[in-house]
MARVEXLO-150679 format. One record per residue (C-alpha): residue in three letters; x, y, z. Coordinates in steps of 0.5 Angstrom, whole numbers, plus 2048, in hexadecimal, padded with zeros to 3 digits. Layout:
// MARVEXLO-150679
ALAXYZ;...
END
This chain:
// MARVEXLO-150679
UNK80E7FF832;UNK809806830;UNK809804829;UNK8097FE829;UNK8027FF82E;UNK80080582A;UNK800801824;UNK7FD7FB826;UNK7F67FF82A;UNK7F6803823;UNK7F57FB820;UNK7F07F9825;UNK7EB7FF825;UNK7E97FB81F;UNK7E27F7820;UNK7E67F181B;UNK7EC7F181F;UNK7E97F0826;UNK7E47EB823;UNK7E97E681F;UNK7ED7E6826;UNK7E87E482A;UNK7E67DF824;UNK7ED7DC823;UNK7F07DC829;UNK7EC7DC82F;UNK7EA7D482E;UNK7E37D4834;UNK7DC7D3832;UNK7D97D9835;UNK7DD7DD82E;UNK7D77D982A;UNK7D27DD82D;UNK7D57E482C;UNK7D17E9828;UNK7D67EC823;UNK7D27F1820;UNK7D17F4828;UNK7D97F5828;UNK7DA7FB82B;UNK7E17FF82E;UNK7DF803835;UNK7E3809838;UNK7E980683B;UNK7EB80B841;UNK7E880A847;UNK7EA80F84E;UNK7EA809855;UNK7E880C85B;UNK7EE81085D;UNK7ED814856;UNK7F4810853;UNK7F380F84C;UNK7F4809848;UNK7F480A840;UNK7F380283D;UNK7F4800837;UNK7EF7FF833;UNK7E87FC837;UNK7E27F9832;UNK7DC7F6834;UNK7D87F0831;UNK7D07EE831;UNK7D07E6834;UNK7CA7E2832;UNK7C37E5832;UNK7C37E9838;UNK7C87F1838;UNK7CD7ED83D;UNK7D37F083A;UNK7DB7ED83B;UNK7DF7F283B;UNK7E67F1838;UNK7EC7F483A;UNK7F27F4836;UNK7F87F5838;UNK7FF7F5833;UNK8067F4835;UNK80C7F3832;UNK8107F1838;UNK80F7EC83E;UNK80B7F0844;UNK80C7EB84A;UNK8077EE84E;UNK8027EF847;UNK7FD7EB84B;UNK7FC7F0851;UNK7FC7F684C;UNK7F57F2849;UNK7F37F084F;UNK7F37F9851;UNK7F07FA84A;UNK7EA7F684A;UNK7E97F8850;UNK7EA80084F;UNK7E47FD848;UNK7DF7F984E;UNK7E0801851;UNK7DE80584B;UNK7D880084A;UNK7D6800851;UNK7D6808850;UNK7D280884A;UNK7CD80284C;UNK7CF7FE846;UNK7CD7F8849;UNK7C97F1847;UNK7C27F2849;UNK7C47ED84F;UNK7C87F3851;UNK7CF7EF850;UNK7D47F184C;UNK7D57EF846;UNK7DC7EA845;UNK7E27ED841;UNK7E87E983D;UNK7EE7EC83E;UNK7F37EA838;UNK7FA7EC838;UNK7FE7EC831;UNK8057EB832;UNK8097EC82C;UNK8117EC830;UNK8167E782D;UNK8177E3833;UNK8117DE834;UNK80D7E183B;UNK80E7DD840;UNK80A7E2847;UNK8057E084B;UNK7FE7E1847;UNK7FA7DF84E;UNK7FA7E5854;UNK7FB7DF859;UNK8027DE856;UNK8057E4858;UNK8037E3860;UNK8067E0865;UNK8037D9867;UNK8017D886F;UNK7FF7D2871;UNK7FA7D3877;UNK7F57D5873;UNK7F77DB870;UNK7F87D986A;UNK7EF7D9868;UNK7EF7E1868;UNK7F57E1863;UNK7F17E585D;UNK7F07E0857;UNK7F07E3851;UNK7F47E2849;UNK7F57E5842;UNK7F57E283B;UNK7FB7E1839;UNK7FD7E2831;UNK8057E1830;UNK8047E2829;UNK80B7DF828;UNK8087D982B;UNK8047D8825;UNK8077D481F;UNK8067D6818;UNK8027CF817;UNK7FE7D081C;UNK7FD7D881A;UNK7FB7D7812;UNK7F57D3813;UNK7F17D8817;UNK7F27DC812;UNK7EF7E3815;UNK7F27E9817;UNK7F57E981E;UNK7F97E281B;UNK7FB7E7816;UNK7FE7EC81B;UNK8027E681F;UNK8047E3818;UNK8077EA816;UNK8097E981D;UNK80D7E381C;UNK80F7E3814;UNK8177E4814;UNK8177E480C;UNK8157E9806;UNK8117E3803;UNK80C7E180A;UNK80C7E980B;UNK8087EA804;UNK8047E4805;UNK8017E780B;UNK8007EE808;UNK7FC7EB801;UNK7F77E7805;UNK7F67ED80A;UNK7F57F2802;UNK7F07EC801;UNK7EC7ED808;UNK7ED7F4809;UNK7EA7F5801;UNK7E47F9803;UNK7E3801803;UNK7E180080B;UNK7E77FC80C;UNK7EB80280B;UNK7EC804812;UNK7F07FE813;UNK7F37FD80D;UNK7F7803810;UNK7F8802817;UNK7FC7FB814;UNK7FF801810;UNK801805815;UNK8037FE819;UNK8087FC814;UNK80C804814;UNK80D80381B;UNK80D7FD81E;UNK80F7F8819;UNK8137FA814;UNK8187FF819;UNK8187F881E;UNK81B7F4818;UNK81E7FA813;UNK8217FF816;UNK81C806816;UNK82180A812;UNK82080580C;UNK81980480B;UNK815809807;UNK80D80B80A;UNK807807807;UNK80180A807;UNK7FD804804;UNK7FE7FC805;UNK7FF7FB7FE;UNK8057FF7FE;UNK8087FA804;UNK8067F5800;UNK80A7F87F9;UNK8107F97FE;UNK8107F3801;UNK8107EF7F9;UNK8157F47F7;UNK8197F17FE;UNK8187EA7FB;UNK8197EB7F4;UNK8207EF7F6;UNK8237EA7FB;UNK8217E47F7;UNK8257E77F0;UNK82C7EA7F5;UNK82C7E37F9;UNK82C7E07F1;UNK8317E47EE;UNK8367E37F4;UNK8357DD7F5;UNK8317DD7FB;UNK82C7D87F9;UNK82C7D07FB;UNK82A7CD7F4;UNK82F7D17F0;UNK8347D07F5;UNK8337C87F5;UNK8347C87ED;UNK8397CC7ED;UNK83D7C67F1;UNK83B7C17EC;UNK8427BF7E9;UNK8467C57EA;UNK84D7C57EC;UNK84F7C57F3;UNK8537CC7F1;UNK84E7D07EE;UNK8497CE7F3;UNK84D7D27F7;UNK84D7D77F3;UNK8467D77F3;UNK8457D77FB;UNK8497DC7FB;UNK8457E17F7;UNK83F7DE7FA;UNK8427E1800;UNK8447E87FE;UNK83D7E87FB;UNK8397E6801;UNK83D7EA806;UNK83C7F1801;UNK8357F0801;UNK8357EE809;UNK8397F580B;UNK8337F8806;UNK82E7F680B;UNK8307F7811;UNK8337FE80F;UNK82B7FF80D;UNK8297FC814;UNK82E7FF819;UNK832803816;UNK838804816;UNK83D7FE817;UNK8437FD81B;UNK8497FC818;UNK8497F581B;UNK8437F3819;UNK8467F5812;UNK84B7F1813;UNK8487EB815;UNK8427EB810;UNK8477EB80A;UNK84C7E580F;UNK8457E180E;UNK8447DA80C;UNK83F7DA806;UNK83A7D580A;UNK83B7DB811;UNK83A7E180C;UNK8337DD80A;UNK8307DC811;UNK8317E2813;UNK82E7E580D;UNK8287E180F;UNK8277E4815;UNK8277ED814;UNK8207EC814;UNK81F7E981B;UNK8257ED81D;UNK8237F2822;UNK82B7F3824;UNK8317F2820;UNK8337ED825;UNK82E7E8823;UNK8307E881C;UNK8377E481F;UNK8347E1825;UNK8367DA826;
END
């Protein structure tokens, strides 16, 4: 989880990133009113009365409308489920309201100013705790339930967010979920060219690096293993990496056998007998390729994985070479 928070606050210390989330994904009219230019990141730990520190992740402040009244934005990251996450940003914002107080940032009505608080959940299994305080509490009838505290968090479960849904947008942070979500070699270099588009600019490269930087330790660990995988100090050398990945399995799975098409021509009027012999060089040929994978991935490889990887259908051998990327242990590779 700290690489995961350490690398997405490095994302999100950028203008652009901040702005295209609110932009794309925080669907309210009051964004229209949002003075970009004014973006602004404000130091993030604040002392509560009994001097307890708490060190946010990243908060940043925005002009709305005509007047200096600043939304806070308070910008939470989180690679697993926290069912009391709620509670926790009902305390933060409430430690900021403090600060702000301490510091008389306020209106000119002497109010406080309000604060969005966002949480970015990247976890493989969909959120599903309270995002609203009252929740979490007890409910007493009687008339005890009006001091119930009543307080929410935007939620963005990046997994919840299909490709069709996220391509179109066709700004940063979609990007982040897009390369979040890709399973494939190919979605995977998409991304990164559009983001070389976007992010062509000598200002731009501060950001170019920190997607870098995302890509060495979140990503390509999470999906490849971290003892096989070079360190990029440039994005273009992620998108060279990525091509060379494409352009290699596309060959292997050609030369073994492991393309549909060819598979589906080489059926046609063939004899019963030499189809057998040929399926069962497919097979020698996948179940080869898949060992090499995973031993790339995980390791060294039991005996018994050997064995039923070299006893396997064709077709099994097949889906499980599908699934090494998403894999995050060799069980998933073989569940049902």
């Amino acid at each position: 989880m700290a690489a995961y928070d350490n690398t997405y606050k490095l994302l999100f210390s950028h203008a652009e990133m901040v702005r295209d989330l609110l932009l794309g994904f925080v669907k309210e009219e009051w964004v229209r009113d949002l003075d970009f230019d004014t973006l602004e990141k404000v130091g993030s730990s604040y002392v509560s009365d009994d001097i307890r520190d708490r060190h946010d992740d990243i908060v940043w402040r925005v002009r709305w409308g005509k007047d200096w009244l600043y939304v806070y934005l308070l910008l939470e990251f989180q690679s697993s489920v926290d069912v009391y996450m709620s509670l926790r940003l009902l305390v933060y914002v409430g430690l900021l309201y403090q600060d702000l107080i301490r510091t008389r940032q306020l209106t000119v009505g002497g109010r406080l100013p309000p604060v969005l608080p966002v949480v970015l959940y990247n976890g493989r299994p969909r959120w599903q705790a309270p995002v609203e305080v009252s929740e979490l509490i007890e409910h007493v009838s009687g008339g005890l339930d009006r001091y119930r505290p009543r307080f929410s968090f935007l939620l963005l479960d990046e997994g919840q967010y299909g490709d069709e849904e996220l391509k179109p947008l066709n700004n940063l942070v979609s990007a982040l979920f897009r390369l979040e979500n890709s399973r494939k070699p190919e979605q995977l270099m998409e991304v990164v060219t559009s983001l070389l588009k976007w992010l062509a600019a000598p200002e731009q490269s501060s950001l170019r690096r920190a997607f870098t930087v995302w890509f060495n330790r979140e990503l390509f660990p999470s999906r490849m293993g971290k003892e096989t995988m070079p360190e990029f100090e440039e994005l273009t050398e992620v998108r060279t990496m990525l091509a060379e990945t494409v352009a290699e399995w596309k060959e292997e799975w050609k030369r073994e056998g492991l393309s549909e098409g060819l598979e589906q021509g080489r059926e046609q009027g063939r004899e019963q007998g030499r189809e057998q012999g040929r399926e069962q060089g497919r097979a020698e040929g996948r179940s080869e390729i898949l060992l090499k994978l995973l031993g790339m991935k995980f390791g060294s490889l039991s005996p018994e994985v050997k064995s039923r990887i070299r006893s396997a259908d064709s077709e099994s051998l097949l889906k499980w070479t599908e699934r090494v990327l998403a894999a995050a242990a060799l069980d998933d590779i073989f569940r049902s």
